[in-house]
C-alpha positions as CSV (number, residue, x, y, z in Angstrom):
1,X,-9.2,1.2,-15.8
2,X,-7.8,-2.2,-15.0
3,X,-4.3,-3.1,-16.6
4,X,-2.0,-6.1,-15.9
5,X,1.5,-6.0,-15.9
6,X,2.6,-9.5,-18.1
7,X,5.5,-10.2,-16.4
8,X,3.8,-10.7,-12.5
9,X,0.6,-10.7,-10.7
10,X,0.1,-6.8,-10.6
11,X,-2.7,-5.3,-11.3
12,X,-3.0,-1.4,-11.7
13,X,-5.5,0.2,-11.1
14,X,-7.0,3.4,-11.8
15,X,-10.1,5.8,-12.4
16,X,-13.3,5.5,-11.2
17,X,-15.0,1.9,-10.4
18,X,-18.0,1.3,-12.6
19,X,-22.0,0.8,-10.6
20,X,-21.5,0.7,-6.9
21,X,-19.9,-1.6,-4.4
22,X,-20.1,-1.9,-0.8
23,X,-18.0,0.9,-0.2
24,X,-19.9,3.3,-1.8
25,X,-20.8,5.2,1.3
26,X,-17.3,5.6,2.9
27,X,-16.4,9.6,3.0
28,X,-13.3,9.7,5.4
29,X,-12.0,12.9,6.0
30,X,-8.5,12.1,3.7
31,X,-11.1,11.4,1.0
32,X,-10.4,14.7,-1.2
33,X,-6.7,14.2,-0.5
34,X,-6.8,11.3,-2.5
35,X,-8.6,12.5,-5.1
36,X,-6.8,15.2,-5.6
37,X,-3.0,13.6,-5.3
38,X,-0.7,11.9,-8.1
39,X,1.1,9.0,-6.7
40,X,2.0,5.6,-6.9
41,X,1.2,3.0,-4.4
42,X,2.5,-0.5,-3.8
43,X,0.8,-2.8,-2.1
44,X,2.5,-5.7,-1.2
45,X,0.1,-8.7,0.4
46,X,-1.4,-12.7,0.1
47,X,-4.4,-11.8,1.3
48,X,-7.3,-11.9,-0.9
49,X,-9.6,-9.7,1.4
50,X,-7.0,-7.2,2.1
51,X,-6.3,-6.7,-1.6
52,X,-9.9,-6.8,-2.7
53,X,-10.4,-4.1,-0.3
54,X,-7.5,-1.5,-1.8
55,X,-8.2,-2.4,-5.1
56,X,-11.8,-1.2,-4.8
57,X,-10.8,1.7,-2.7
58,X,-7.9,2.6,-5.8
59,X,-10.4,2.6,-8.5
60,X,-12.0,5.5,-6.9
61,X,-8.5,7.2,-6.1
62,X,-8.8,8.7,-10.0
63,X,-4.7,10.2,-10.0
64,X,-3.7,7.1,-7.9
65,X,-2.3,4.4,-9.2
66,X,-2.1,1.0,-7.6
67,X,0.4,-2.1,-8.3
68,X,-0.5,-5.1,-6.4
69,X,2.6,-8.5,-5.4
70,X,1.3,-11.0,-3.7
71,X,5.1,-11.7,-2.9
72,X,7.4,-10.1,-0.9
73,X,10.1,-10.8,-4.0
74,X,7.3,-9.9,-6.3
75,X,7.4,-6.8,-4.3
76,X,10.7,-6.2,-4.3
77,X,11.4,-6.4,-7.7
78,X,8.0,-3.9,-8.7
79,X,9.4,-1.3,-6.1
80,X,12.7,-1.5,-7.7
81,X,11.3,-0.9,-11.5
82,X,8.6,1.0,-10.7
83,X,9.9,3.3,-7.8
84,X,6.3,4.3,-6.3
85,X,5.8,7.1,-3.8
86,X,4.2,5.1,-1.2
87,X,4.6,1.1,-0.1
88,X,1.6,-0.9,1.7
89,X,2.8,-4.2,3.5
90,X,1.7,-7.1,4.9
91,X,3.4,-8.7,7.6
92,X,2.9,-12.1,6.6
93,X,3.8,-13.2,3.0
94,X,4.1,-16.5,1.6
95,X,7.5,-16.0,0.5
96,X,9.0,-14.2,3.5
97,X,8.6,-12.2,6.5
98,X,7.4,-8.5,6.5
99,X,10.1,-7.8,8.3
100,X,12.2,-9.3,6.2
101,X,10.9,-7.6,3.0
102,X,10.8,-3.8,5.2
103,X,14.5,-4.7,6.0
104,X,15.4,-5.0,2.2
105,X,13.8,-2.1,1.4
106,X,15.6,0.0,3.6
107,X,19.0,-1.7,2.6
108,X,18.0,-0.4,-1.3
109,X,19.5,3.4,-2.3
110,X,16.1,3.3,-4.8
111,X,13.7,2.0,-2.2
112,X,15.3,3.8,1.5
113,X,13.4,6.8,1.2
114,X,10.0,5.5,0.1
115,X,7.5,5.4,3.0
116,X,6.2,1.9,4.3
117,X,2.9,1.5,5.7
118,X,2.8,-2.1,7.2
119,X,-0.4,-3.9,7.9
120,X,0.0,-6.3,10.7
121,X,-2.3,-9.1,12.3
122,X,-0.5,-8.6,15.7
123,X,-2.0,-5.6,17.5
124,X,1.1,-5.7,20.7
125,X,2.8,-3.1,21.3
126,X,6.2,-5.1,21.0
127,X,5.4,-6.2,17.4
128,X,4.5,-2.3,16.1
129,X,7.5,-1.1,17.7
130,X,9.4,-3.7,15.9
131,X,8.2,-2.6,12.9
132,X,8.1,1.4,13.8
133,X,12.2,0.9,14.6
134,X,12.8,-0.9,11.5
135,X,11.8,1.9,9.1
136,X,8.0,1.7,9.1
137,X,6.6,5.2,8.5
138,X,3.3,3.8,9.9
139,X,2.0,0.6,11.5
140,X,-1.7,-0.6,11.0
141,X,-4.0,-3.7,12.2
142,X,-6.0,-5.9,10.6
143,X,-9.1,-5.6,10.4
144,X,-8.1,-2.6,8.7
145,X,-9.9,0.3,8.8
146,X,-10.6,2.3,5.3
147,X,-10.8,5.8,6.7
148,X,-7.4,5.2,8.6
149,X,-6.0,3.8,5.5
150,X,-7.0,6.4,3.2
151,X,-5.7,9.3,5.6
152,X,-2.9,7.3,6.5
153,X,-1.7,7.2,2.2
154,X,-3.0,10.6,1.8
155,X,-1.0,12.2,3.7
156,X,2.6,10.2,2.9
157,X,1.2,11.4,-0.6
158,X,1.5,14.3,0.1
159,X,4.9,14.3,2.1
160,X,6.0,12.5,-0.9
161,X,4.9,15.1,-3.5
162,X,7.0,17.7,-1.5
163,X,10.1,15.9,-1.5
């Protein structure tokens, strides 16, 4: 199920993807976690193969629902309204820096408990501790990986279902 939200780019997603698609054959171990989890994730990020990616991977996540920003004050505002259990991020946006968008998120009594997963194009050590200290529940790199993805929002599903 595809469904767009009028008033901004998001796009939720939901259910099952119809025929097959590249990712077809990709069983992480996290998988069933998914599958079996209610939750909503945000996933905040410009880039086009990055969100083609979680959208594809959400439509088989069938009690997961997905709102995509492509802004960091698109972002903002959705997490605000729509309160969602778990928060992807790039670390580049168009509008403003990850950091930038993790450190407003944080400042928010709505948004300080949610869990960030940022997704960063910088693999040092300096820049993920940056990140790590600033609030991010988990720092990934680009190229990203789906099976570390998956497990990686699995499992703050699940932490968030318990809280």
């Amino acid at each position: 199920m595809l469904d767009r939200d009028p008033s901004s780019s998001t796009v939720l997603t939901s259910g099952p993807a119809p025929g097959r698609d590249r990712f077809e054959a990709v069983t992480p171990s996290g998988w069933s976690r998914l599958l079996t989890r209610r939750g909503l994730v945000l996933y905040i990020s410009d880039d086009p193969e990055s969100r083609i990616l979680i959208t594809r991977m959400a439509r088989r996540w069938q009690t997961v629902k997905l709102l995509l920003s492509e802004t960091g004050r698109g972002g903002l505002r959705l997490a605000l309204v729509r309160r969602p259990d778990v928060i992807v991020l790039d670390d580049r946006l168009p509008d403003a820096p990850g950091a930038d968008v993790l450190g407003q998120l944080g400042s928010l009594l709505t948004t300080a408990s949610t869990p960030v997963v940022v997704i960063g194009s910088t693999t040092t050590p300096e820049h993920r501790a940056s990140f790590l200290g600033s609030g991010a529940a988990h720092y990934l790199t680009k190229p990203l990986h789906i099976a570390e993805l998956e497990r990686t929002v699995g499992t703050l599903l699940e932490l968030a279902a318990m809280r």
